[in-house]
C-alpha positions in Angstrom: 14.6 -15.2 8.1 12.2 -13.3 10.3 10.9 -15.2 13.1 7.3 -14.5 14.3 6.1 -15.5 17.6 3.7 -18.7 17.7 0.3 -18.9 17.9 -1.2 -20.0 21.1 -3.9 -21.8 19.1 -2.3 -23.7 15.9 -5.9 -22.8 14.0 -5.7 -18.9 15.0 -3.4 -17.0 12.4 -1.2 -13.7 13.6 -3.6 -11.0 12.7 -2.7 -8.0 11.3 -2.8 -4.6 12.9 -4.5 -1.7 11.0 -6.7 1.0 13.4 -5.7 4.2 11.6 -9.0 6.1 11.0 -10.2 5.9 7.4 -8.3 3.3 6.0 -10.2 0.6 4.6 -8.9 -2.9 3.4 -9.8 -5.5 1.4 -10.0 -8.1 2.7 -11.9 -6.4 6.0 -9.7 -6.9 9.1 -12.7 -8.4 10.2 -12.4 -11.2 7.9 -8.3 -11.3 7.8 -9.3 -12.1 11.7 -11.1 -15.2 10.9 -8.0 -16.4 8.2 -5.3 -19.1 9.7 -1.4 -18.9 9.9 -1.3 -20.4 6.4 -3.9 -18.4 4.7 -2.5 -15.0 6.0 0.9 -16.4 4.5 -0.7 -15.4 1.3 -2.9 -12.9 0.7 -4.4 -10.8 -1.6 -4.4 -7.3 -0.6 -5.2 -3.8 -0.6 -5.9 -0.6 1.1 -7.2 2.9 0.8 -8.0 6.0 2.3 -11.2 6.5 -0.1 -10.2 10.2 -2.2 -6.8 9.9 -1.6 -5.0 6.8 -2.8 -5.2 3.4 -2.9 -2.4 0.3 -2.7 -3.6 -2.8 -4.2 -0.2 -5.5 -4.4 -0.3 -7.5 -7.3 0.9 -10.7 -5.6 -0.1 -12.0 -2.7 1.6 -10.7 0.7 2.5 -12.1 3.8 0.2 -10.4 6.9 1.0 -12.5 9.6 1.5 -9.9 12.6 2.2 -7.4 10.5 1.2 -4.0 12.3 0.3 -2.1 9.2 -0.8 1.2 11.5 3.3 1.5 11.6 4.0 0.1 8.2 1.5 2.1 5.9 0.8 5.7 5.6 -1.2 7.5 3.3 -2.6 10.8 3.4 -2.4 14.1 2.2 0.7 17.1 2.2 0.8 20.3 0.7 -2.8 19.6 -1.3 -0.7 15.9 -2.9 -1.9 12.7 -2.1 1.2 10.6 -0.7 1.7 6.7 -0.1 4.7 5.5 2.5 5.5 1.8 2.9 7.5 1.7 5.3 9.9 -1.8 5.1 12.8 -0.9 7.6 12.1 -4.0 9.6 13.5 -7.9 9.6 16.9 -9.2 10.8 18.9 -7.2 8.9 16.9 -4.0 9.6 15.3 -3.8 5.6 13.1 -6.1 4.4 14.1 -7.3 1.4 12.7 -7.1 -2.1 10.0 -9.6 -2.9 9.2 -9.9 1.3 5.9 -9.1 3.5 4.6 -5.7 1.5 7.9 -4.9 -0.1 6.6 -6.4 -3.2 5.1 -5.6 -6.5 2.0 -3.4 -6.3 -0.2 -0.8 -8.2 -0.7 2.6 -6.1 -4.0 4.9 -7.4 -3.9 8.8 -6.1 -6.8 10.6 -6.7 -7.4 13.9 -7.3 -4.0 15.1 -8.3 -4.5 18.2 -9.8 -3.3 21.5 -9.9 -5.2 23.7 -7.4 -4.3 27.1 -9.0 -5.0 26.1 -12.6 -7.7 23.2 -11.9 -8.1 22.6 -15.8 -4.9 22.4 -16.8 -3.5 19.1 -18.3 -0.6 18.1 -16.2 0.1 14.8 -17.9 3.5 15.4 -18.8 4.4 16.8 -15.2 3.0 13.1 -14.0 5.3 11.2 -16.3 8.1 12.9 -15.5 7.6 12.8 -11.9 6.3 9.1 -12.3 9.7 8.5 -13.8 11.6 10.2 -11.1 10.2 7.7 -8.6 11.1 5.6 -10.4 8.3 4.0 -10.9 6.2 2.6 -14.2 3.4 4.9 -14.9 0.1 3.6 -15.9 -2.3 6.4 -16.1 -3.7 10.0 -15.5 -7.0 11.2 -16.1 -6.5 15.2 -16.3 -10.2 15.7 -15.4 -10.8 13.4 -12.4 -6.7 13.9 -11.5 -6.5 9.8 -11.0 -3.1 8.5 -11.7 -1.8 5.5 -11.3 1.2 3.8 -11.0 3.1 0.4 -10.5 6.3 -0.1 -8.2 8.6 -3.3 -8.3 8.7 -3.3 -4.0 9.0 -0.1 -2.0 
């Protein structure tokens, strides 16, 4: 069980971390500031870096003290949006499956397309690489390059 450090003030929760420039969350981390222990227990969550991707869980996740400017990375490489959830921490040195943001969630990348032949239809290139990921694909728009996908934990 990971043990998080107590609040000085039982009505103050263990905000999250996120400073990275250009990611945006929802809720704010303005508001997640405002939320209890308890409430940050369970939370609905997502975040973005708008035009690139987008991770939206689709359970609730446990923030509390999470410092998601270590644990989240999304950004560009080689002209493909990437995601990275990185869940190497907890007792054991993994967090398991089904723990703080190693759970379910769907992960949107935008404008996946290929640069040298912009109208070509690359659906079948997704699936296949969707299914290498192993991960359950969703959809791809070949004209806006949005595909999206879902992940059992990370």
């Amino acid at each position: 069980m990971l043990s998080l450090p107590k609040s000085a003030d039982p009505k103050v929760g263990l905000t999250p971390r996120l400073t990275k420039p250009g990611y945006v969350c929802s809720p704010s981390m303005e508001k997640l500031a405002q939320l209890l222990d308890e409430e940050l227990r369970s939370v609905k969550f997502s975040v973005k870096v708008p035009g690139v991707a987008k991770i939206r869980w689709l359970e609730p996740v446990d923030l509390r003290g999470l410092d998601l400017d270590k644990i989240l990375d999304i950004g560009v490489e080689n002209d493909m949006p990437y995601v990275e959830v990185c869940c190497d921490y907890g007792l054991d040195g993994v967090m398991k499956p089904n723990t703080g943001l190693n759970k379910k969630a769907q992960i949107t990348f935008y404008k996946v397309l290929n640069k040298n032949e912009p109208t070509e239809d690359m659906t079948d290139v997704i699936i296949a690489r969707t299914k290498q990921m192993g991960a359950e694909f969703v959809s791809y728009d070949p004209k806006s390059g949005k595909w999206v996908i879902r992940v059992n934990h990370f």
